[in-house]
C-alpha positions as CSV (number, residue, x, y, z in Angstrom):
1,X,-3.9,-2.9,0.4
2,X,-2.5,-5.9,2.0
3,X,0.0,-7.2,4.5
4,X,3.8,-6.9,3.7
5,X,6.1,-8.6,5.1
6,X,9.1,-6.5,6.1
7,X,11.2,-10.1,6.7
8,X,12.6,-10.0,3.5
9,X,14.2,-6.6,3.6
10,X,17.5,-6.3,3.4
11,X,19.3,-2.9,4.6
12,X,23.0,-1.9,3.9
13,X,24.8,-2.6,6.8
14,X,26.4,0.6,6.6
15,X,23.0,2.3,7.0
16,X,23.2,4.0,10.4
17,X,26.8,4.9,9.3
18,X,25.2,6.9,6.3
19,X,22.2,7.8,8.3
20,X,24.4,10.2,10.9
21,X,27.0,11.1,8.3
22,X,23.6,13.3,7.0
23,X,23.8,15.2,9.6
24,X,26.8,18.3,10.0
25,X,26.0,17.3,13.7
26,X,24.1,14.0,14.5
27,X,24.0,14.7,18.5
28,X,22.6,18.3,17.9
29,X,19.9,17.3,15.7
30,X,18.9,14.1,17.6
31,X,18.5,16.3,20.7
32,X,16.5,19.2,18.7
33,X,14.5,16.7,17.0
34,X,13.8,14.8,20.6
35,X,12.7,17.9,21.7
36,X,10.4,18.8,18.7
37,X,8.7,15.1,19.3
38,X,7.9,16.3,22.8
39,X,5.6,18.7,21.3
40,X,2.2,17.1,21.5
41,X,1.4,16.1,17.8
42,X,-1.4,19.0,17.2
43,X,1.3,21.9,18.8
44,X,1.4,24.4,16.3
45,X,4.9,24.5,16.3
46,X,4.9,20.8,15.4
47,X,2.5,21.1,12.7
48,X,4.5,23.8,11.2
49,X,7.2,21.2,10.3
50,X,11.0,20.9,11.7
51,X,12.7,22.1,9.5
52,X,10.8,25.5,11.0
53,X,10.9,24.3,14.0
54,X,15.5,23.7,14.0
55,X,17.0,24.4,10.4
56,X,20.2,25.1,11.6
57,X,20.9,21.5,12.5
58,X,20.1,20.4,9.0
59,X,22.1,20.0,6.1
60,X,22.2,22.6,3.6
61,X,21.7,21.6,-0.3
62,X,21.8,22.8,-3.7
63,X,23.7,26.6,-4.7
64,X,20.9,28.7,-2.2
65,X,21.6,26.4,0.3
66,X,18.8,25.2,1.6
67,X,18.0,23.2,5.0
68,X,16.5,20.1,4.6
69,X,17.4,16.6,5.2
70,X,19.5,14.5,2.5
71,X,17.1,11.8,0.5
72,X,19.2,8.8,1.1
73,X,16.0,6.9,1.1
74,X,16.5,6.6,-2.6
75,X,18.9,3.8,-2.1
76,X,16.5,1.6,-0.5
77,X,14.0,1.2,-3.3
78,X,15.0,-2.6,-4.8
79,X,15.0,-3.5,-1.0
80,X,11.2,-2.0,-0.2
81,X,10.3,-3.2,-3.5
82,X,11.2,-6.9,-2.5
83,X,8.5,-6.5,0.0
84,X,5.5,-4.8,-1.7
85,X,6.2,-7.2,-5.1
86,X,7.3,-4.3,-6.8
87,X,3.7,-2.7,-6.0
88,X,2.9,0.4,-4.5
89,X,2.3,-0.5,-0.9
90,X,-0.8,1.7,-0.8
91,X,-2.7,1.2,-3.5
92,X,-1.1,-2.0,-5.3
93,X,-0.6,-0.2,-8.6
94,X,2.7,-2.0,-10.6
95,X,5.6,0.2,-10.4
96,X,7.5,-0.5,-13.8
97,X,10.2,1.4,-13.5
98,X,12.6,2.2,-10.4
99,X,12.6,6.2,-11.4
100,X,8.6,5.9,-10.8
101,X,8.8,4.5,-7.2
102,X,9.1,6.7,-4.0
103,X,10.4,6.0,-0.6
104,X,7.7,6.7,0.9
105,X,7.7,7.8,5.4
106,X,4.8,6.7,6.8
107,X,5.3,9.0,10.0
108,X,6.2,12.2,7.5
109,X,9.8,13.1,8.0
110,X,8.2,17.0,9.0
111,X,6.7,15.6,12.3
112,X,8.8,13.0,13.3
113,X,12.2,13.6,12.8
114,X,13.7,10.9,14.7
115,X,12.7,8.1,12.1
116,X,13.9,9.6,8.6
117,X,16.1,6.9,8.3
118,X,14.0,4.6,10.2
119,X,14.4,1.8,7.5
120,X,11.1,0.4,9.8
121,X,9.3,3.8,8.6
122,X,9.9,3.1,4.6
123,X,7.1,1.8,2.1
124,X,7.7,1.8,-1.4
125,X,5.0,4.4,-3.3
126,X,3.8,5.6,-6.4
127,X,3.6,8.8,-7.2
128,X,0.2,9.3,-6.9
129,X,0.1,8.0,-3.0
130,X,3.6,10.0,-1.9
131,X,2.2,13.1,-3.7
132,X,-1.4,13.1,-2.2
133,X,0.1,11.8,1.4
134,X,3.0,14.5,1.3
135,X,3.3,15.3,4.8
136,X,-0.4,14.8,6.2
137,X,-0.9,13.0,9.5
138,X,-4.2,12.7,11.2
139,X,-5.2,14.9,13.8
140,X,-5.4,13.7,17.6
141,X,-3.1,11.3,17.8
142,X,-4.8,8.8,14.8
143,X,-2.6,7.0,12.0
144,X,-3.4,5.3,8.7
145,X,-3.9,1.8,8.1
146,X,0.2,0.1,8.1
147,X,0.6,-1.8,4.9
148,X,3.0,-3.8,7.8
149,X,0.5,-5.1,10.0
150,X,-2.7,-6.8,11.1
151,X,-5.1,-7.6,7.9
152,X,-5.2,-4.3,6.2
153,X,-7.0,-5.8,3.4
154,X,-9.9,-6.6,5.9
155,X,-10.5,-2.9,7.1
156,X,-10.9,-1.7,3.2
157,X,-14.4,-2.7,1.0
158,X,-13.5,-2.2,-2.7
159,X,-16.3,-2.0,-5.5
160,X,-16.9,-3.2,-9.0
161,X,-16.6,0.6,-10.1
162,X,-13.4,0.7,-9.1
163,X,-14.1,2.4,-5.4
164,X,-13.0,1.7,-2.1
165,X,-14.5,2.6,1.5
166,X,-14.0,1.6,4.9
167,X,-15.3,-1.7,6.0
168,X,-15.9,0.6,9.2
169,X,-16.8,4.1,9.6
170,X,-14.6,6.5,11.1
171,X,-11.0,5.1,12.1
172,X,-7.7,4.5,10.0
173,X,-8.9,3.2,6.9
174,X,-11.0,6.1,6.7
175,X,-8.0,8.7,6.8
176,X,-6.1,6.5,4.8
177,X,-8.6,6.5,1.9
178,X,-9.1,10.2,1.8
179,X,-5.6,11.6,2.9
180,X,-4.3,9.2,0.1
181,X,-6.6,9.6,-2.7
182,X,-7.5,6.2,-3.0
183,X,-10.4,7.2,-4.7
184,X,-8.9,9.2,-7.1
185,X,-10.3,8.5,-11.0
186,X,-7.3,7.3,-13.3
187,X,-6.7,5.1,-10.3
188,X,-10.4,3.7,-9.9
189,X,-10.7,3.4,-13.8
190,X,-7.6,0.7,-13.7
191,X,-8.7,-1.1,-10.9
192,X,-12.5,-1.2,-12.6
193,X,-11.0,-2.5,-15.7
194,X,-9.1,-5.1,-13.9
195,X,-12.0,-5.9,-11.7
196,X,-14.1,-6.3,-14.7
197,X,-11.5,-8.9,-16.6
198,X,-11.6,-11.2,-13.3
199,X,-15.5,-11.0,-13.5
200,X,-16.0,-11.7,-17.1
201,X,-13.5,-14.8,-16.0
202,X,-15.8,-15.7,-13.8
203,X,-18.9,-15.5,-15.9
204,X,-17.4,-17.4,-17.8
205,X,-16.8,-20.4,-14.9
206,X,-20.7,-20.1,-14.4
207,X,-21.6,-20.4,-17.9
208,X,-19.6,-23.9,-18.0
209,X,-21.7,-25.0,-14.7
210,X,-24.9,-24.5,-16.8
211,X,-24.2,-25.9,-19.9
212,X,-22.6,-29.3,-17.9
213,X,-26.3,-29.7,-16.5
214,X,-27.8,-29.2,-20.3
215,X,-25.0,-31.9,-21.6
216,X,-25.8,-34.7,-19.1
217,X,-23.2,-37.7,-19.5
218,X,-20.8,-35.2,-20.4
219,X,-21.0,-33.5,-17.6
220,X,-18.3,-34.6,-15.8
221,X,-15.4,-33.5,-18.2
222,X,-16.7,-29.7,-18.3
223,X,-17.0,-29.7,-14.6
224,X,-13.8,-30.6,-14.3
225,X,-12.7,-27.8,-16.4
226,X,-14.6,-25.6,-14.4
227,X,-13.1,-26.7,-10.9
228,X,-9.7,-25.9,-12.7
229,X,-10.6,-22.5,-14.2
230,X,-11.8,-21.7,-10.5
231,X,-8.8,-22.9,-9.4
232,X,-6.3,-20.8,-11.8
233,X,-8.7,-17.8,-11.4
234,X,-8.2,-17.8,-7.5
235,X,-4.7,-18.5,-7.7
236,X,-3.9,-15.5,-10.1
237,X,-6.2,-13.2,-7.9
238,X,-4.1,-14.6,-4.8
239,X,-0.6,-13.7,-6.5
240,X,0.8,-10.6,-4.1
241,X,2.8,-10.2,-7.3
242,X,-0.9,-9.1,-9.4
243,X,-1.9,-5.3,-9.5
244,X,-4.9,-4.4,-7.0
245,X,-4.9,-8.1,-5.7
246,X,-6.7,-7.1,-3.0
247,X,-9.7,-5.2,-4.6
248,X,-9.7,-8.1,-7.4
249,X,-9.9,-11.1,-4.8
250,X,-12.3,-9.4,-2.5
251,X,-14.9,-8.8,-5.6
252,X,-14.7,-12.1,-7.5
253,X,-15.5,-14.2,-3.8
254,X,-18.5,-11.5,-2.9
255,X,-19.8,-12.2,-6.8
256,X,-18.9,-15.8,-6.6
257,X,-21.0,-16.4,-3.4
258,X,-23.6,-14.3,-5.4
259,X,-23.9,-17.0,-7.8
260,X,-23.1,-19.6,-6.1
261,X,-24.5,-19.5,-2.3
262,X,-24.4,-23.7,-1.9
263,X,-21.0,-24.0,-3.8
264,X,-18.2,-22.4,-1.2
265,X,-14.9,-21.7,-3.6
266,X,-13.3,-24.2,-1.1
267,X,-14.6,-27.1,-2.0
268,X,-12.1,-26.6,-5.0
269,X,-8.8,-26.8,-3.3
């Protein structure tokens, strides 16, 4: 995961027109769904969702007419996508089709009703992260990790087999990875495949280093080569736009100072 920038972002400026035209009443549901955020998040009657909580001042859709609130969101997903390079903002997985994305609430529409149209409360998701999120929030008054702020990408550890973990037991990034199924396996067989391309790459950088000792007056031209591979290796691995950038950068600097302790990757740049 790492930080998005929401400056780029750019909502209709119609949105709040659309936003309380989805309501048959706006002022009733803001003041039942006001109310319903009163509730302390563990209430019962807040865990049981809002629509349980005050159907009647939602929409109804589709021929049995059912309550529930009208997905809008959809309309927003070139503008989220902007901001998470067309990545799922979760787990960094290219989205290559619009149909395939999600508008994803990070405070689930079921608990807090007051920001389904929060444009500040939209990430754009895959499929696999909006289905295993859903409508799960922690228990106690916790959150996940916000794709939004801070340095998420310091709070996560990612693997050469593909796994993630919290840098720090307990917390956020710990609900994050299990509530979203970071770990799940189609998901940590494509980032150990890409992990293992970027390593073989840089194999490859070390294997230049000895052979420019072995070649003597040569030397020189090969090491150059070599600053530059390291150069377009960590410039690729850096690219927001690249799937799993963050597990991919975070593994080839832990196995670069692996190999080379005396040799910081800064020293290229």
């Amino acid at each position: 995961m790492r930080r998005l920038d929401r400056g780029g972002v750019k909502i209709p400026p119609t949105w709040q027109v659309s936003a309380r035209k989805a309501f048959p009443d706006y002022d009733s549901f803001a003041a039942k769904a006001a109310a319903f955020e009163a509730l302390g998040i563990d209430d019962p009657v807040r865990r049981a969702g809002f629509k349980s909580y005050a159907a009647e001042v939602l929409p109804r859709k589709g021929k049995k007419g059912v309550c529930d609130f009208k997905a809008i969101w959809g309309r927003l997903k070139r503008a989220l996508a902007v901001m998470s390079h067309q990545k799922c903002a979760y787990c960094e997985w290219s989205i290559n089709a619009e149909r395939s994305a999600a508008v994803e609430h990070f405070k689930p529409k079921s608990l807090f009703p007051l920001l389904v149209y929060d444009c500040g409360n939209y990430f754009l998701c895959c499929a696999g992260c909006n289905g295993a999120k859903s409508d799960k929030w922690p228990l106690g008054g916790g959150s996940y990790v916000r794709p939004d702020e801070g340095d998420p990408s310091s709070l996560f550890r990612f693997h050469e087999n593909g796994r993630m973990e919290a840098a720090l037991p307990g917390g956020a990034a710990e609900e994050t990875i299990r509530d979203l199924d970071l770990n799940r396996d189609w998901l940590c067989e494509q980032r150990k495949r890409a992990i293992t391309y970027s390593l073989n790459e840089l194999h490859t950088i070390s294997r230049l280093g000895e052979l420019a000792v072995r070649l003597g007056k040569e030397a020189n031209q090969i090491q150059q080569l070599q600053a530059e591979m390291v150069r377009d290796a960590s410039a690729r691995l850096r690219d927001p736009n690249l799937a799993y950038s963050t597990a991919l950068t975070q593994c080839f600097e832990r196995a670069w100072v692996e190999k080379f302790p005396d040799r910081p990757l800064r020293e290229f740049f």
